[in-house]
C-alpha positions as CSV (number, residue, x, y, z in Angstrom):
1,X,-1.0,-6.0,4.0
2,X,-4.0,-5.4,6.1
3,X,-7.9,-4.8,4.6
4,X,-10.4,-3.2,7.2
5,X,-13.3,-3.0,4.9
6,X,-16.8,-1.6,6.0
7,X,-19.0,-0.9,2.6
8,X,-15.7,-0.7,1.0
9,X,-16.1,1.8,-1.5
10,X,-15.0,1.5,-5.2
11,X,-12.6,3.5,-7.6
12,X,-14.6,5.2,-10.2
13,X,-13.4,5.7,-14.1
14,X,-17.3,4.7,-15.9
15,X,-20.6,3.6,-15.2
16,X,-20.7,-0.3,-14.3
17,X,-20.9,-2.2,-17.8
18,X,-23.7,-5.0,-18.1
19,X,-22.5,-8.5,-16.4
20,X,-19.7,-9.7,-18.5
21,X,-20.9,-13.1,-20.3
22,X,-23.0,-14.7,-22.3
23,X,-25.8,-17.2,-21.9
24,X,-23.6,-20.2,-24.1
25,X,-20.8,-19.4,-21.2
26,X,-22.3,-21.9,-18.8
27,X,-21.4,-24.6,-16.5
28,X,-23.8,-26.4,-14.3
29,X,-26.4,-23.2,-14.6
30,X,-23.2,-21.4,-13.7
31,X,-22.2,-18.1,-15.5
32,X,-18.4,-17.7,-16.5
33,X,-16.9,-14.0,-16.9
34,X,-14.9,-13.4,-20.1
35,X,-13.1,-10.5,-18.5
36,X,-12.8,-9.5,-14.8
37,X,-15.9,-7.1,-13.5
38,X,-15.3,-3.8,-13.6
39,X,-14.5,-2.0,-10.2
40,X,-15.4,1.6,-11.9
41,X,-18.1,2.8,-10.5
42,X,-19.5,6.4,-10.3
43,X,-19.1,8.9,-8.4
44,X,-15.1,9.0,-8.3
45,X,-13.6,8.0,-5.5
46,X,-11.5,9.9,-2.7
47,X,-8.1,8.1,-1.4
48,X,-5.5,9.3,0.9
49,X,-2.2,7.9,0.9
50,X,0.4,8.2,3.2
51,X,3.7,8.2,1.6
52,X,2.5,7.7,-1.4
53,X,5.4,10.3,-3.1
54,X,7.6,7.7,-4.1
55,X,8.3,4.2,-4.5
56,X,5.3,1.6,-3.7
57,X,3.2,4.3,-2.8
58,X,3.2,6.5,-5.7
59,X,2.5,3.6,-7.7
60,X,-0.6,3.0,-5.9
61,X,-1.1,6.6,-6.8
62,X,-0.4,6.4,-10.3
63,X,-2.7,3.2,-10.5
64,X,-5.6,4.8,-8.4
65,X,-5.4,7.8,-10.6
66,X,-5.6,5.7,-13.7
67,X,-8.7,3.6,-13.0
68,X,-10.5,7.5,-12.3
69,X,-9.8,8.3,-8.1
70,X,-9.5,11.3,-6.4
71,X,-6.1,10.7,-5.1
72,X,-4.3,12.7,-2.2
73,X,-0.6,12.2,-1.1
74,X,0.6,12.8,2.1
75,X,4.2,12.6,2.5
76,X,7.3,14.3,3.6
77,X,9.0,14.7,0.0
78,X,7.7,17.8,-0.8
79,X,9.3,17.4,-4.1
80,X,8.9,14.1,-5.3
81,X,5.0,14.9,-3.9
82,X,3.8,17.4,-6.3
83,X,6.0,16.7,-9.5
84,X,3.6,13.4,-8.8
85,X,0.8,15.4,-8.3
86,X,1.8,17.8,-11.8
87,X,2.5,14.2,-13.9
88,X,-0.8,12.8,-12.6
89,X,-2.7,16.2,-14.0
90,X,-2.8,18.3,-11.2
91,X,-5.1,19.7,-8.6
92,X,-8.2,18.2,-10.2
93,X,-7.0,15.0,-9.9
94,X,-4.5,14.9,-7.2
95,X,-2.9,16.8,-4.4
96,X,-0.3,16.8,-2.3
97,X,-0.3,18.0,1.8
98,X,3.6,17.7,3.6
99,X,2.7,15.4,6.2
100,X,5.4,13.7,8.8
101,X,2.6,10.4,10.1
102,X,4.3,10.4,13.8
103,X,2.8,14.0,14.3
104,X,-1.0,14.0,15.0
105,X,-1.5,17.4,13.9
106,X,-0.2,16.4,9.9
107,X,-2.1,13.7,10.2
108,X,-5.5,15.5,11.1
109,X,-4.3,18.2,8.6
110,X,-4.0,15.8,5.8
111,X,-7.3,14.1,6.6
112,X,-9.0,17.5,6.7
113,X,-7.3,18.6,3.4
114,X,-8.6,15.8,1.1
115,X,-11.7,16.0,3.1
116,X,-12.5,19.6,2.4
117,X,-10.8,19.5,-1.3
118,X,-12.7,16.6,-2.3
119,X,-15.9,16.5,-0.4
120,X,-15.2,12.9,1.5
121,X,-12.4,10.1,1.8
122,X,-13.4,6.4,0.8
123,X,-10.2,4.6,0.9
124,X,-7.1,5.2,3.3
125,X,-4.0,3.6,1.9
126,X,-1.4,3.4,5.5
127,X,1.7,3.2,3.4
128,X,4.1,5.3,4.6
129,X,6.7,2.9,6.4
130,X,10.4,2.5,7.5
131,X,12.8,0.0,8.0
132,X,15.1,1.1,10.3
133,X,19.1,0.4,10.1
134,X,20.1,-2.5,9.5
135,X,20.7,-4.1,12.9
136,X,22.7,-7.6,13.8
137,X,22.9,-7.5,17.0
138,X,20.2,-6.9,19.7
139,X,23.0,-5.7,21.9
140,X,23.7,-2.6,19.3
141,X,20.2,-1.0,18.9
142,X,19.8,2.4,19.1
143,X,16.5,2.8,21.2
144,X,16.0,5.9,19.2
145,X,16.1,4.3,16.0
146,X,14.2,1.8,17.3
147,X,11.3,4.2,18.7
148,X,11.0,5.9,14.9
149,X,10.2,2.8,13.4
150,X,7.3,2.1,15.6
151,X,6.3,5.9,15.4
152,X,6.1,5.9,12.2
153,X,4.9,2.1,11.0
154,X,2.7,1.7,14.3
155,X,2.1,5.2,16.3
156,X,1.5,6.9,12.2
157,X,-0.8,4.0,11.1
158,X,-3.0,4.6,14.4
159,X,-3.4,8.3,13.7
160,X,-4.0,8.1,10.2
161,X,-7.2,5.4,10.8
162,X,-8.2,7.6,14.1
163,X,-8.5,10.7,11.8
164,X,-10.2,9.4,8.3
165,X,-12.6,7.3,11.2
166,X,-13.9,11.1,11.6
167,X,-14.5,10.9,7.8
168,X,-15.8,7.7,7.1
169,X,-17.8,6.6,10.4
170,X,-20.5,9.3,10.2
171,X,-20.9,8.2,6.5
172,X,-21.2,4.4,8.0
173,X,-18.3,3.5,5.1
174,X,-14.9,3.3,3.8
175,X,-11.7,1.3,3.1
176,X,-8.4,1.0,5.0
177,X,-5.5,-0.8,3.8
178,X,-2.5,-0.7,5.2
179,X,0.9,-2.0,3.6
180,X,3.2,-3.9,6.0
181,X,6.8,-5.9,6.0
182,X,6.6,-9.7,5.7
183,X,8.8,-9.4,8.8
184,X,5.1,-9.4,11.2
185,X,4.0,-12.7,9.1
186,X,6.6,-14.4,11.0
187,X,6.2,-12.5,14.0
188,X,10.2,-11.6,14.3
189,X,11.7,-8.5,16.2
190,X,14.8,-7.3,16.2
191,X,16.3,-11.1,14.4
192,X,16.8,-9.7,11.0
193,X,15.3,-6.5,9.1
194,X,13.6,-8.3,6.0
195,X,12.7,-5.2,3.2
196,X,9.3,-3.7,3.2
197,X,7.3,-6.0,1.5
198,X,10.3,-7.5,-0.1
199,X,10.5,-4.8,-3.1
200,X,13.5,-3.7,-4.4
201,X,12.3,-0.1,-4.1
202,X,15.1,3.3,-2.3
203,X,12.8,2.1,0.5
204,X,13.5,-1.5,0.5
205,X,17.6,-1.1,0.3
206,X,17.2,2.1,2.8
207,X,19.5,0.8,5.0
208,X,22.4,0.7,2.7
209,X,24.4,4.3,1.8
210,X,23.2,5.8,-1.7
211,X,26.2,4.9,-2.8
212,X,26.2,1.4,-2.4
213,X,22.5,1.1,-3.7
214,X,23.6,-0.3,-7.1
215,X,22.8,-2.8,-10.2
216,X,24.1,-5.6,-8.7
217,X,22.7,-4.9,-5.2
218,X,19.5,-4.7,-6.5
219,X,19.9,-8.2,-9.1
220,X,21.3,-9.8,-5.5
221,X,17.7,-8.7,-4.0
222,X,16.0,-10.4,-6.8
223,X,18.4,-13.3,-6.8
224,X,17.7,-13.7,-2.9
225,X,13.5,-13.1,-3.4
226,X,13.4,-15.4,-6.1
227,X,15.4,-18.2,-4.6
228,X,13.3,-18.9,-1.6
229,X,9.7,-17.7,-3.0
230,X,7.5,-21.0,-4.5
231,X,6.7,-18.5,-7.6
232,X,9.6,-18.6,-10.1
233,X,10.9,-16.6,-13.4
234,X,8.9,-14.0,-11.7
235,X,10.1,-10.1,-10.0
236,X,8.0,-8.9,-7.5
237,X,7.5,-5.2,-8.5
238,X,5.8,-2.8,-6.3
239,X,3.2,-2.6,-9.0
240,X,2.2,-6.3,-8.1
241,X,1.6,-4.3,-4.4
242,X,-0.2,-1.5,-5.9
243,X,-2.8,-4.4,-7.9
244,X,-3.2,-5.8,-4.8
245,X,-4.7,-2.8,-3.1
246,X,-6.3,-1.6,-5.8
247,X,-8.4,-4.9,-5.3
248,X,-8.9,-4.6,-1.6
249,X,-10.2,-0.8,-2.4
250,X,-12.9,-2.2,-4.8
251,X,-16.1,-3.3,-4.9
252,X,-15.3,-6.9,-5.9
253,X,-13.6,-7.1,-2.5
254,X,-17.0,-6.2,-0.3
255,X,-17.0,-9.0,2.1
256,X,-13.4,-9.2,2.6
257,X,-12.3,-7.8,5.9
258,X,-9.3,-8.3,8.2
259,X,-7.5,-10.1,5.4
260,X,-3.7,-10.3,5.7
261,X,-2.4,-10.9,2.5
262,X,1.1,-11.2,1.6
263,X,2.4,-10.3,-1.2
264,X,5.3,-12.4,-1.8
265,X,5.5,-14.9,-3.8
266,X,4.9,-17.8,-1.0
267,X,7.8,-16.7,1.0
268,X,6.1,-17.0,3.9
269,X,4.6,-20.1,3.3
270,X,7.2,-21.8,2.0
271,X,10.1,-21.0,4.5
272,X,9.1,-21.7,8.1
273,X,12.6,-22.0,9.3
274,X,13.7,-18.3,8.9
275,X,17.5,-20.1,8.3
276,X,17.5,-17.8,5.0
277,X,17.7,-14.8,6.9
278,X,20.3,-16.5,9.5
């Protein structure tokens, strides 16, 4: 997960309380907070997120929405889009634009939509993403299928920063954080297709058939996660995902730029080999 900050903006829900602690709360002439700082700030806040329908992305949305955003979904679920959009109160709140990221013209559409409906855009969330099938031999790609995962996780990420940069650069800020596999921690193509961000999401298991997308399927996904991350008797859920970008939209993450943080349980750090995906 990827954090371009410049004057990251902040979600808004209430005025900025006083500084959480106390003068007895001291050590070394060092305040201590009782409670993490508030990222509400006023005036609301405007995000646009890119497949943010369904799975990780709508609970970014959900989460946005709850700590007071102006939240916009761009996706191509129609559907799932607005019965988000009705749940999370409607077109005060949230809106929805059909937008397919690999064609430039959605993409400036969407960016003009929550633009004009909402005066501005402070955060871009990139999250729409594929994975692709699921592909074991380098021998066997379909170049096709191979070109629409770049389209959409590379060619769509571009377009979707070019297009809120016409938003946020004239204002001089804004936040863009962009979701990604684990897969580009460990700089691996075409070896094995590891799950978007590990989370046993329809996205994560999108290579299987629907049918085949079951109970025990998704308990092996766990099973696998949990064996080789350092963090135990813990699921990764994509609301652990959605905190984490909550966080790199808000104020308390300021001087935080170019961060790639991984949200996965130490996988990454702890398995250097790659023999668990062999």
């Amino acid at each position: 997960m990827e954090s371009l900050n410049h004057n990251p903006l902040v979600l808004d829900l209430k005025p900025r309380p006083s500084l959480p602690w106390s003068n007895d709360e001291r050590i070394s002439g060092h305040s201590l907070p009782r409670q993490p700082v508030s990222i509400a700030t006023p005036p609301r806040k405007v995000a646009l997120i890119t497949g943010g329908a369904s799975g990780i992305g709508e609970s970014i949305a959900r989460l946005f929405h709850t700590h007071g955003a102006k939240v916009c979904i761009a996706d191509v679920q129609d559907g799932p889009g607005r019965l988000l959009c009705d749940s999370l109160g409607g077109e005060d709140h949230t809106s929805f634009v059909h937008c397919n990221v690999t064609i430039e013209e959605d993409v400036q559409r969407a960016v003009d939509h929550a633009a004009e409906k909402y005066g501005t855009i402070d955060i871009l969330v990139n999250n729409a993403g594929i994975v692709g099938p699921k592909v074991s031999d380098i021998r066997q790609v379909n170049i096709d299928d191979f070109k629409h995962v770049f389209d959409v996780n590379v060619h769509g990420v571009f377009l979707a920063m070019k297009h809120s940069a016409r938003v946020m650069i004239p204002r001089g800020k804004g936040s863009i954080i962009s979701p990604a596999s684990v897969c580009r921690v460990f700089w691996v193509v075409l070896v094995r297709i590891l799950t978007r961000d590990q989370i046993p999401t329809a996205l994560g298991m999108s290579h299987l058939p629907e049918e085949e997308r079951t109970e025990d399927v998704l308990k092996g996904f766990l099973s696998f996660v949990g064996l080789h991350a350092n963090l135990k008797g813990v699921d990764l859920l994509p609301g652990d995902v959605a905190n984490a970008v909550l966080f790199l939209a808000s104020d308390e993450s300021k001087y935080i730029s170019g961060l790639n943080m991984t949200v996965d349980g130490a996988v990454t750090c702890v398995n250097t080999t790659l023999q668990q995906f062999d």
